[in-house]
C-alpha positions in Angstrom: 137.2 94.0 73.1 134.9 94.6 76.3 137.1 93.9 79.6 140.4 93.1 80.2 141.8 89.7 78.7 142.1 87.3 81.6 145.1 84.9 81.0 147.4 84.7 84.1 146.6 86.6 87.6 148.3 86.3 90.8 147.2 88.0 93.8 145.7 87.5 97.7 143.0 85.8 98.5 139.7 86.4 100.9 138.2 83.3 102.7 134.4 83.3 102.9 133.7 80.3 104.7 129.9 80.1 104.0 128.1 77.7 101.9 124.7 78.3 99.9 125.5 82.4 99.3 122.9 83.4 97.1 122.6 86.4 94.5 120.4 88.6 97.4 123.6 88.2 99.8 126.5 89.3 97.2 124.2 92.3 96.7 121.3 93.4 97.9 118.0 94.1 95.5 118.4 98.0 96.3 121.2 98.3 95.2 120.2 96.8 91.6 118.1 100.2 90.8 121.1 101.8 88.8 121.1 101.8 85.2 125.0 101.4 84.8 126.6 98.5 84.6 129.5 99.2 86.9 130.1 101.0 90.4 128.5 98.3 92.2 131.1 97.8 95.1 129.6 99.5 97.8 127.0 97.3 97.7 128.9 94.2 97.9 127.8 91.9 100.8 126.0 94.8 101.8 124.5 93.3 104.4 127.1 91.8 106.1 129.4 94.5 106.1 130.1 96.1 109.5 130.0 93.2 111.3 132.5 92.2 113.7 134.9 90.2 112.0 133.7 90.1 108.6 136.3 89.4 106.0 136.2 92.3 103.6 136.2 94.8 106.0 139.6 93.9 107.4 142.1 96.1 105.9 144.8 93.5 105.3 142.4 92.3 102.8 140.6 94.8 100.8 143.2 94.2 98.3 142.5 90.4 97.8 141.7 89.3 94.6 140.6 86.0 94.9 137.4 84.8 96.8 137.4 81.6 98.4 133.5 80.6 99.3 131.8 77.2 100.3 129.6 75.3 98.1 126.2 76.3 96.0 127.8 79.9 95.5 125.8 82.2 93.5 122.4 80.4 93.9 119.3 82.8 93.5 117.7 85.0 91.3 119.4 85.8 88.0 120.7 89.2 88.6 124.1 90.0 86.8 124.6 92.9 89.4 125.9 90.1 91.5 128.7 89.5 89.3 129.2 92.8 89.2 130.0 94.2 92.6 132.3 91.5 92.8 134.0 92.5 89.3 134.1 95.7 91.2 135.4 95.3 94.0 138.7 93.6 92.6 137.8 90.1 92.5 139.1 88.4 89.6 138.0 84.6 90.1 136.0 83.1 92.8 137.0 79.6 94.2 134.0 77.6 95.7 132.8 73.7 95.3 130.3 74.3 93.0 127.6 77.2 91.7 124.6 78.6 90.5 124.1 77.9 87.3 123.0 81.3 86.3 125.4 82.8 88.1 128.5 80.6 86.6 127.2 82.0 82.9 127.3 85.9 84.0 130.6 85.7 85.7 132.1 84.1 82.3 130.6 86.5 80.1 131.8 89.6 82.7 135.3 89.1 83.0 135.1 86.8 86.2 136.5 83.7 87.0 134.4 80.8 88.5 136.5 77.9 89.8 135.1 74.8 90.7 137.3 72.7 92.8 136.7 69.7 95.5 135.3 70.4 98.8 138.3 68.7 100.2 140.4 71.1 97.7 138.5 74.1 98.7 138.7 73.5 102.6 142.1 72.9 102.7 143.1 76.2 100.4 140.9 78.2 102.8 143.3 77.0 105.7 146.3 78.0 104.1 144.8 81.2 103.0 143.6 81.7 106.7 146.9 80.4 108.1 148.9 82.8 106.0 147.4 85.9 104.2 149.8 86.7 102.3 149.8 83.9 100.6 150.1 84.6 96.7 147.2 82.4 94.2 148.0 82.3 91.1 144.9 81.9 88.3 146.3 80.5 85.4 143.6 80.4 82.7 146.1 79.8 80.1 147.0 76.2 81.9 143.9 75.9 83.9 145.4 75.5 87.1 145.0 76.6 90.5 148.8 77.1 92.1 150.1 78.4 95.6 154.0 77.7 96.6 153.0 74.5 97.9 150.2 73.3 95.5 149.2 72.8 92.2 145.2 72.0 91.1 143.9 71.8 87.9 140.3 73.2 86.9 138.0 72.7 84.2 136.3 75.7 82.4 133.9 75.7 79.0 135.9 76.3 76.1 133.6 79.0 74.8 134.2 80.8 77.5 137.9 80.2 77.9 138.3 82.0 74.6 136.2 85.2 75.5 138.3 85.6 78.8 141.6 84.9 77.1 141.0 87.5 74.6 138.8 90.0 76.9 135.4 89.5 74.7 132.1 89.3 75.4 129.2 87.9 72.8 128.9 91.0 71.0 132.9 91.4 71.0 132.9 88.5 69.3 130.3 88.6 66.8 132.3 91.8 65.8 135.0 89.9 65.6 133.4 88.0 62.1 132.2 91.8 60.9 133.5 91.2 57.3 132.3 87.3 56.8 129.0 89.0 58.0 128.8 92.6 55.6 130.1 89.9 52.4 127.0 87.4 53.3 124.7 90.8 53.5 125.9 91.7 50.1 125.7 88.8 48.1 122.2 86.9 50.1 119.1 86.7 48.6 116.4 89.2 49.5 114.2 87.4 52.4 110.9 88.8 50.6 109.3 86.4 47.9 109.5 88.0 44.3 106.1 89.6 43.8 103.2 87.5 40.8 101.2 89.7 38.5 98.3 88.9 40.9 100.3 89.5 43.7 100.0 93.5 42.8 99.1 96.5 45.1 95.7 97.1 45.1 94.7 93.6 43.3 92.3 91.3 44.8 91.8 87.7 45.2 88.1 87.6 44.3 88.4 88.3 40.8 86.7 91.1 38.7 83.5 92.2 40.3 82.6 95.1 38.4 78.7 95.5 37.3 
């Protein structure tokens, strides 16, 4: 078991009201230097932060725990870092109309949450979100829905990776999982080498005798 299993989270929720955030924006290349796979919050949005007005450095909602983005979120290069600083920071699913591909795979396999709802779905949670920030999401993986007080919306997710988040695995976790299926197949396979011929020897030749 790798991260935390992921099965039903409530919390607050951030509104990032951008469309076609890519990989560079959730975090910076210079901060993708460090050989570690976590402590990668202070470079979230790295360079947006400071500016007036900018969501996560409000103080009511450093604690939020669900990001709320456009569409095309997590578009870019392939860097897992992305994933992440937002893993880091707190996040535990990301809400957004659709995303990079790349980017939907890492999040799955890290412990985060990519939810894929309408445009019209997304806009309209962002406005309650903005209208009232206290406004508890619940994630419910189990049921794969999407609920406020008010609403209710289902969401799709791959099954594969349903499984690993419900049970906190990653690949490895769960080829570990089948570790005695896989030490009785080493035991009783065949050896991968062919069985060795007569003229198959160490330090025979394929030319024959050519003595004298």
């Amino acid at each position: 078991m790798t991260t935390t299993p992921f099965t039903v989270h409530t919390g607050r929720a951030m509104v990032l009201r951008r469309d076609d955030i890519d990989t560079d924006q959730i975090i910076p290349a210079e901060f993708c230097k460090r050989l570690t796979k976590h402590g990668y919050e202070d470079g979230l949005f790295a360079g947006w932060r400071g500016r007036p007005g900018f969501p996560l450095d409000q103080p009511h909602l450093r604690t939020a725990t669900v990001l709320v983005a456009g569409s095309n979120f997590g578009t870019g290069s392939s860097r897992e870092h992305a994933v992440w600083a937002l893993r880091d920071w707190g996040f535990k699913a990301v809400v957004a109309a659709s995303f990079g591909d790349i980017f939907r795979r890492n999040a799955l396999t890290n412990g985060l949450l990519p939810i894929t709802l309408s445009k019209e779905d997304v806009t309209a949670l962002s406005a309650a979100v903005e209208a009232d920030p206290e406004l508890p999401i619940t994630v419910d993986l189990v049921a794969r829905e999407l609920r406020t007080p008010t609403t209710c919306l289902g969401f799709d997710v791959d099954e594969r990776a349903r499984h690993l988040l419900l049970n906190g695995l990653d690949d490895i976790g769960l080829t570990e999982q089948q570790e005695e299926q896989i030490a009785r197949y080493e035991l009783t396979r065949r050896p991968w080498f062919p069985a060795l011929r007569p003229g198959c020897l160490s330090g025979s030749t394929t030319g024959g005798d050519r003595r004298g």
